[in-house]
Backbone as numpy.savetxt, mean C-alpha at the origin, in Angstrom:
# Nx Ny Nz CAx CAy CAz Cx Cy Cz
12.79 1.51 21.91 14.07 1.99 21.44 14.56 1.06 20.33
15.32 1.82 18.78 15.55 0.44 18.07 17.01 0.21 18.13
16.97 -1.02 17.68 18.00 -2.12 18.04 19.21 -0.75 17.04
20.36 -0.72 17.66 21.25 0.05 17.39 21.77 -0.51 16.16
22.21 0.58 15.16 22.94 1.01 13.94 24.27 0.39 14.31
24.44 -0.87 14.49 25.94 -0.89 14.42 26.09 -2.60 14.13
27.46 -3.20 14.44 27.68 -4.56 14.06 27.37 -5.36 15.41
27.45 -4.93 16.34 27.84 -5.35 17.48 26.95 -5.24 18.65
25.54 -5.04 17.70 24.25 -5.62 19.09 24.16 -7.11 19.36
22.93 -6.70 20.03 23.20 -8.50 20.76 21.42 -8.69 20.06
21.10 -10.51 20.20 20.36 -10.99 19.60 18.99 -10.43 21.83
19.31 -9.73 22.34 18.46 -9.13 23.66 18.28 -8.08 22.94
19.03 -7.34 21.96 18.51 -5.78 22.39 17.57 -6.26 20.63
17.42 -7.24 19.87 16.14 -7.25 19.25 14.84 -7.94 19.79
15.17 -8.75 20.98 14.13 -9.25 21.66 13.68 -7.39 22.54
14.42 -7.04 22.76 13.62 -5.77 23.84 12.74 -4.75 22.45
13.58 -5.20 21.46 12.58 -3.97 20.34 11.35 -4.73 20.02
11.26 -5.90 19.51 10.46 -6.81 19.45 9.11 -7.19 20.48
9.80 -7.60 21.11 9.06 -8.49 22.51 8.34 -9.57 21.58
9.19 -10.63 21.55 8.32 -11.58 21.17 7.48 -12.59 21.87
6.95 -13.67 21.45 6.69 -14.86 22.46 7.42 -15.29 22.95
8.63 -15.52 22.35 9.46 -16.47 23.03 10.66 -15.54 22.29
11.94 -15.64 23.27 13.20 -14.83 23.02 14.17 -16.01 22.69
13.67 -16.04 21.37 14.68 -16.35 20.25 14.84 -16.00 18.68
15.41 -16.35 17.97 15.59 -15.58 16.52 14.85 -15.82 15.84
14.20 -16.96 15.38 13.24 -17.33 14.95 12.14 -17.05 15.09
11.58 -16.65 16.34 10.46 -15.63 17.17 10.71 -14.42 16.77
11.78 -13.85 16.84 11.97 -12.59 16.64 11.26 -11.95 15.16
11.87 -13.44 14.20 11.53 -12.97 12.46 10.24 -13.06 12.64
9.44 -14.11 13.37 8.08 -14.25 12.86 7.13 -12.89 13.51
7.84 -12.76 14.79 6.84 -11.53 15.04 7.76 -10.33 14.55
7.98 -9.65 13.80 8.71 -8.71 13.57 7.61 -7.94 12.67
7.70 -6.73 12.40 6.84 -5.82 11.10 8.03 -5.45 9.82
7.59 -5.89 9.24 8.31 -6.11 7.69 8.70 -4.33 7.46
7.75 -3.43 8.05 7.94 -2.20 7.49 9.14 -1.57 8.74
9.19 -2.54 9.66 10.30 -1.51 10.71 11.57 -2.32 10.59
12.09 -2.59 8.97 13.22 -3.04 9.08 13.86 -1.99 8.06
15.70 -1.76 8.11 16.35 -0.96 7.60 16.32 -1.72 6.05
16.06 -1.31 4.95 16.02 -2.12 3.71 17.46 -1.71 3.32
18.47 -0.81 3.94 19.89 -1.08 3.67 20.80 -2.38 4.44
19.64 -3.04 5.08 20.12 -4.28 6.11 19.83 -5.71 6.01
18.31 -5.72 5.24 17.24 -6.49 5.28 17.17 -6.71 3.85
16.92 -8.00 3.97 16.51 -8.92 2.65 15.13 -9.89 3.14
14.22 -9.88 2.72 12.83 -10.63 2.84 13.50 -12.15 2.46
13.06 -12.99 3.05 12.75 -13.16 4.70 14.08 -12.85 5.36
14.10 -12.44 6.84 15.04 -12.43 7.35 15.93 -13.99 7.68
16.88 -14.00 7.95 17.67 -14.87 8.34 18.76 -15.23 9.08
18.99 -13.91 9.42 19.79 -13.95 10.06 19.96 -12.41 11.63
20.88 -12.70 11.95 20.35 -11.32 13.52 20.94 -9.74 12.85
21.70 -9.94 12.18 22.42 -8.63 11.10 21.55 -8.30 11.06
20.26 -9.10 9.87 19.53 -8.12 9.44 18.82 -7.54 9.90
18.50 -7.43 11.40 18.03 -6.53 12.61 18.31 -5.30 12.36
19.58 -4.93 12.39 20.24 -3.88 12.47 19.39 -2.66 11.79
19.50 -1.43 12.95 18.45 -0.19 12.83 17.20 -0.56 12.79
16.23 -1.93 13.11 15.00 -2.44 13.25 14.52 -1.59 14.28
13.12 -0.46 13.69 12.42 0.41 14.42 13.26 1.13 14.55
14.27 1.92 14.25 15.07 3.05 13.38 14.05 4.22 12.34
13.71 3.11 11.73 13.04 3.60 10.28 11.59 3.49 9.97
10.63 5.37 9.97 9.56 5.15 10.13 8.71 4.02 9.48
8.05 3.04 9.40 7.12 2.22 8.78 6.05 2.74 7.73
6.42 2.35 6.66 5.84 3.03 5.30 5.32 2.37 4.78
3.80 2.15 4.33 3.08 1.69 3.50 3.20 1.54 2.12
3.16 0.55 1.60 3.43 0.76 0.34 2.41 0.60 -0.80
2.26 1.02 -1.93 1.18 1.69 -2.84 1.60 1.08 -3.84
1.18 0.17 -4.90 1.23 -0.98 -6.03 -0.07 -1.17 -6.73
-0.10 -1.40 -7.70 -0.60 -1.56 -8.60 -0.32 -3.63 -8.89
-1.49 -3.99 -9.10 -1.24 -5.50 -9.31 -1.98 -5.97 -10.74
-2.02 -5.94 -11.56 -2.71 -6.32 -12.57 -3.87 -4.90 -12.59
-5.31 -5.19 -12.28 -5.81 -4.31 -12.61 -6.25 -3.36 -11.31
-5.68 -4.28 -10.01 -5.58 -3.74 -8.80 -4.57 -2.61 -8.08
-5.23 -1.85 -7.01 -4.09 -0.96 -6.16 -4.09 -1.74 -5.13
-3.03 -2.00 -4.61 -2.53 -2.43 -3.36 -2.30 -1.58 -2.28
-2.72 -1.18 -1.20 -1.77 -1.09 -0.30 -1.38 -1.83 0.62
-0.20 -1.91 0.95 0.65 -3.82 2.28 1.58 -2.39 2.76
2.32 -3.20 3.01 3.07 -3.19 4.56 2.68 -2.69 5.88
1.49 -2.76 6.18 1.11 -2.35 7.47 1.48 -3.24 8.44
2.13 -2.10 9.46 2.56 -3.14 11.02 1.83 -3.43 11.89
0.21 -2.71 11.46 -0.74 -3.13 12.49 -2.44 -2.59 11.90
-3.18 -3.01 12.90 -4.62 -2.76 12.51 -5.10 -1.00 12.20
-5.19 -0.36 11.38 -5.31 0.74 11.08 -6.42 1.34 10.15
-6.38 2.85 10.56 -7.47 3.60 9.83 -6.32 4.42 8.46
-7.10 4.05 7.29 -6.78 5.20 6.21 -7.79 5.53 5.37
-7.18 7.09 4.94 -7.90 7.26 4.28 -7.42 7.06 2.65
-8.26 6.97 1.70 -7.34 6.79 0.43 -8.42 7.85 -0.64
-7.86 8.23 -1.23 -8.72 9.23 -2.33 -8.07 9.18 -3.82
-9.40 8.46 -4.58 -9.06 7.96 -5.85 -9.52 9.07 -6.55
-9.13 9.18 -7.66 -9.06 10.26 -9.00 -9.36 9.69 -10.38
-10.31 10.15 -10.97 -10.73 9.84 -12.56 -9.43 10.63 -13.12
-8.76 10.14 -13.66 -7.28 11.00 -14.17 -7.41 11.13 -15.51
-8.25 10.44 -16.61 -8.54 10.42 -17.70 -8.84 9.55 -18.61
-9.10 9.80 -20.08 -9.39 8.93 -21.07 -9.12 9.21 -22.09
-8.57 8.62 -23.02 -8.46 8.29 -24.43 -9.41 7.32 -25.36
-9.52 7.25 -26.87 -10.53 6.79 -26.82 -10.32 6.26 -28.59
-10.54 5.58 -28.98 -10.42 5.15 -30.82 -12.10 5.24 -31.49
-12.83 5.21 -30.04 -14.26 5.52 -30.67 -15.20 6.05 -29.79
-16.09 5.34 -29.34 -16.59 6.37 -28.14 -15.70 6.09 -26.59
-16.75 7.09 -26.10 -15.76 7.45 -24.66 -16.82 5.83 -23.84
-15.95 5.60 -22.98 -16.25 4.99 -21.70 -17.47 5.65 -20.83
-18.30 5.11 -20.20 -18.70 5.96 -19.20 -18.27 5.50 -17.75
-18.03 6.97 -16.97 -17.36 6.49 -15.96 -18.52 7.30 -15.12
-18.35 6.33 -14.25 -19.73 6.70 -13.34 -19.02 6.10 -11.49
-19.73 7.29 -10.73 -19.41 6.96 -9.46 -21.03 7.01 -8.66
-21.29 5.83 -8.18 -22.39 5.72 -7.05 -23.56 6.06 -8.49
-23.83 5.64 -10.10 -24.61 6.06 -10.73 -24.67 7.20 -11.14
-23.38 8.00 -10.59 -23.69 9.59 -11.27 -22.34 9.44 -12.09
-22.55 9.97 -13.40 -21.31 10.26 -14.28 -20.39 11.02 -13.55
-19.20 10.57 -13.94 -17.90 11.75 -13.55 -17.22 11.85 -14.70
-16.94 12.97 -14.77 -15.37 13.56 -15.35 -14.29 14.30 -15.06
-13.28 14.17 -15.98 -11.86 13.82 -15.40 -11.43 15.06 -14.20
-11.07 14.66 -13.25 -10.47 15.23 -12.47 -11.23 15.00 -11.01
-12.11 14.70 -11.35 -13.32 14.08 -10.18 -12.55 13.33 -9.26
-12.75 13.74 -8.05 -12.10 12.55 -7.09 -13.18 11.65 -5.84
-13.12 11.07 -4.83 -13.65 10.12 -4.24 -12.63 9.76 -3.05
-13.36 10.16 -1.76 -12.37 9.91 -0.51 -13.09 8.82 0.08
-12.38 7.65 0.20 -12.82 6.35 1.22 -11.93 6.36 2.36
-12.57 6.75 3.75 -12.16 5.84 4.57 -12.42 4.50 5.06
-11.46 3.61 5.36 -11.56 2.24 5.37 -10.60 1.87 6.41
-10.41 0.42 6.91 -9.50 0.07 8.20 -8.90 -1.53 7.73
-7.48 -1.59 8.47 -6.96 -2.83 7.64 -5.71 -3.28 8.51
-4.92 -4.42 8.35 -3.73 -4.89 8.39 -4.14 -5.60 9.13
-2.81 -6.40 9.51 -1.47 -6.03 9.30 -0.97 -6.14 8.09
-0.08 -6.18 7.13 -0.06 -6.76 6.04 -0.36 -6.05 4.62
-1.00 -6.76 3.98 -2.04 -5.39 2.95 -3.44 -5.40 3.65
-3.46 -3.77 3.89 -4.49 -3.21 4.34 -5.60 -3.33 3.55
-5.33 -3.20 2.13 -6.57 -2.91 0.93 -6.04 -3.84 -0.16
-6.86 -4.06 -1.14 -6.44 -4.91 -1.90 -7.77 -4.91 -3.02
-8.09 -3.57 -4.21 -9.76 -3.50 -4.52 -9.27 -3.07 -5.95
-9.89 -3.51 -6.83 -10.03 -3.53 -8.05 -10.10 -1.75 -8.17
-9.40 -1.53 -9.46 -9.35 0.11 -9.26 -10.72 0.67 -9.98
-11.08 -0.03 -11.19 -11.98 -0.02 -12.15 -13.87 -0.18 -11.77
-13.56 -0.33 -10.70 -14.87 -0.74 -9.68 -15.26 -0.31 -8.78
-14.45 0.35 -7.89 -14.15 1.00 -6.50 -13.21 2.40 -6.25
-13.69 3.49 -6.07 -15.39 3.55 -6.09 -16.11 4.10 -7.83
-14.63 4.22 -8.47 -15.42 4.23 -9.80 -15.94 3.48 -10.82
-16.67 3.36 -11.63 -17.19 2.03 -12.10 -16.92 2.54 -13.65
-16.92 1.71 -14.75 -16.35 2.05 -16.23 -17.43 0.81 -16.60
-18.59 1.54 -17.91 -18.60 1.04 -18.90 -18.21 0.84 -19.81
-18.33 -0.41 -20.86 -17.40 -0.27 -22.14 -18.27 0.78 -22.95
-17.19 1.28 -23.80 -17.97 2.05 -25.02 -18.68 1.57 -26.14
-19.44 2.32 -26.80 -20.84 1.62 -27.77 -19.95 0.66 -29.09
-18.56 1.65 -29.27 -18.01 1.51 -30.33 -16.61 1.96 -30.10
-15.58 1.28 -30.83 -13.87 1.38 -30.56 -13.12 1.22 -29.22
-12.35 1.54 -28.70 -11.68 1.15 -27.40 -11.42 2.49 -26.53
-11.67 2.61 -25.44 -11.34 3.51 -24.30 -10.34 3.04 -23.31
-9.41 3.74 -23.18 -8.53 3.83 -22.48 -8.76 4.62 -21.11
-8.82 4.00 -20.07 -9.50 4.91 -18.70 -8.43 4.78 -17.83
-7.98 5.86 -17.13 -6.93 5.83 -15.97 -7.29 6.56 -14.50
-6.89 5.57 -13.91 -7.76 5.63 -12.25 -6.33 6.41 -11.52
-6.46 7.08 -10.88 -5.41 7.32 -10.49 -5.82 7.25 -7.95
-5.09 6.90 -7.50 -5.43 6.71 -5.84 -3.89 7.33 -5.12
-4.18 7.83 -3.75 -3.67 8.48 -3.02 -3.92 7.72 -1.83
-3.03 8.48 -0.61 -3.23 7.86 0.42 -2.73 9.32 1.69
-4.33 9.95 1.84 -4.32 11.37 2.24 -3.52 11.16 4.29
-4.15 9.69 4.63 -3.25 10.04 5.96 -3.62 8.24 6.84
-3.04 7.76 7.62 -3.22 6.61 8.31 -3.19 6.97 9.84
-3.72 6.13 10.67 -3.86 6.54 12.23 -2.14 5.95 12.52
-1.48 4.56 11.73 -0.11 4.03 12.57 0.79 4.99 11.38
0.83 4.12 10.33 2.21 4.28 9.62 2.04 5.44 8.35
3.66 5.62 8.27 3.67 6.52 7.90 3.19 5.82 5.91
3.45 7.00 5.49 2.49 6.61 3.93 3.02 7.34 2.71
3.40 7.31 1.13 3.86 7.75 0.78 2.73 8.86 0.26
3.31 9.64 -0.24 2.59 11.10 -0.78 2.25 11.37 -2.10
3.01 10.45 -2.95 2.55 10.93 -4.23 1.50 9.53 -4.97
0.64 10.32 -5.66 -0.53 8.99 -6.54 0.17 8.42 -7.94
-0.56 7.05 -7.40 -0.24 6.00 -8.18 -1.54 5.75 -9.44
-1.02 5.51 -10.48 -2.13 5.49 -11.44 -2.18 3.98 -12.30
-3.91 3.56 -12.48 -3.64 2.30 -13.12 -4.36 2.22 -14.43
-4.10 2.15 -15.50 -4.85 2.08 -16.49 -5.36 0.69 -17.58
-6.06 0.89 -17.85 -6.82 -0.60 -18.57 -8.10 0.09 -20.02
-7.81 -1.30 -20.92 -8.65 -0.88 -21.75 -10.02 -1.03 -22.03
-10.97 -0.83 -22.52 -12.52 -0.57 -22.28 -12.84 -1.04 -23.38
-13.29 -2.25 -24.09 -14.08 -2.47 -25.89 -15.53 -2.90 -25.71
């Protein structure tokens, strides 16, 4: 049951949502899941028992990032199955094209690629987009522009957002 929507819970009814090692506040933050807190309540790190408030209220959502030339997915509250399905989304090009190749076989655009894989707590995945599972050569001549685009079709715990995230990088 989560710790009630209001001002006036007690620092027990986040130990009963929780169950930590030890029933105190400090226990509480460290074992807590980052994704079952109200983000109208919660500021990273917690600090205080407020920011409890509606903890496990609010389904636990994965979140989907882009890091440099990486996709992320983190916030998982626990050890889990997903699936994720990446997309050749396209290319641009000032001279020749890129070759984009999956498992040694060329692809083009619109081609997709379903991995299931298992992860957390935390970030579940963490894989170069440009590599996995599609791979990009540079072109013979001028610059290619290649855009990976990844999804996240379903997880065994948490819930997951729905729409794809796209990462692009250049090819010389």
């Amino acid at each position: 049951m989560a710790v009630p929507d209001t001002t006036t819970f007690s620092l027990q009814d986040v130990v009963d949502e929780i169950n930590p090692t030890t029933d105190d506040l400090l226990d509480c933050v460290s074992d807590a899941s980052s994704g079952s807190y109200d983000g109208t309540y919660y500021t990273s790190p917690a600090t205080s028992l407020l920011e409890f408030r509606n903890y496990g209220a609010v389904a636990p959502t994965l979140t989907l990032t882009t890091n440099g030339n990486n996709f992320v997915i983190g916030s998982a509250t626990s050890f889990q199955g997903i699936q994720l399905e990446f997309e050749y989304v396209g290319q641009t090009t000032t001279g020749n094209f890129a070759v984009v190749t999956d498992n040694g076989s060329v692809s083009t655009v619109g081609d997709t690629k379903v991995i299931n894989t298992v992860g957390g707590p935390g970030d579940i995945w963490n894989t170069n987009s440009f590599t996995n599972p599609f791979s990009v050569a540079n072109p013979t001549s001028g610059t290619a522009t290649v855009t990976i685009g990844l999804k996240i079709n379903s997880t065994t715990v948490d819930t997951f957002p729905t729409s794809q995230i796209t990462n692009t990088k250049n090819f010389s």
